[in-house]
N, C-alpha and C positions, 0 to 999 in steps of 0.2 A: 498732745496726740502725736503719737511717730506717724513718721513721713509714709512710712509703706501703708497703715488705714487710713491716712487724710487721703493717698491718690486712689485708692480702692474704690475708698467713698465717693469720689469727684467721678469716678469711670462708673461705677452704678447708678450715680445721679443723670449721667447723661441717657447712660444705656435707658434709664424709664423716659426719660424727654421724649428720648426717638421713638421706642414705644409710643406713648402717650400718642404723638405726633402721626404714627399710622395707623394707628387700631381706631382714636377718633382725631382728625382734624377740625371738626369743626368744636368741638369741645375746649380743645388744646386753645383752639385762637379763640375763643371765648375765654379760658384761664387768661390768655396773656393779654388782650384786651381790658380786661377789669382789673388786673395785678398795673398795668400801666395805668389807666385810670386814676388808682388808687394813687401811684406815685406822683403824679398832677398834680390832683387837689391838695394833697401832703405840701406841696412844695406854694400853692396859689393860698394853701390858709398858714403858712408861716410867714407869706408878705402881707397878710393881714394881719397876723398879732406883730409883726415889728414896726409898721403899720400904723398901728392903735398905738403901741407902747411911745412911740417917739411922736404921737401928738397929729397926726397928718391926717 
């Protein structure tokens, strides 16, 4: 991907954040409260399969 649409992309990605962030905030911290969540448990169930795998 050339350089000039990957920063386009990365400048409209935020421009919707900020959006997002004031037309609803309490939606927005609800998205990032569950997308963090998500990242949690991701990380709490692969010290259980390595966990399990090595016997413990």
């Amino acid at each position: 991907m050339p350089p000039q649409i990957k920063k386009v992309l990365i400048w409209v990605f935020w421009i919707f954040v900020v959006y997002a962030v004031f037309t609803s905030p309490d939606r927005a911290a609800n998205i990032l409260r569950t997308a963090w969540e998500i990242i949690i448990n991701g990380f709490q169930n692969l010290g259980v399969f390595f966990d399990r795998l090595l016997g413990r």
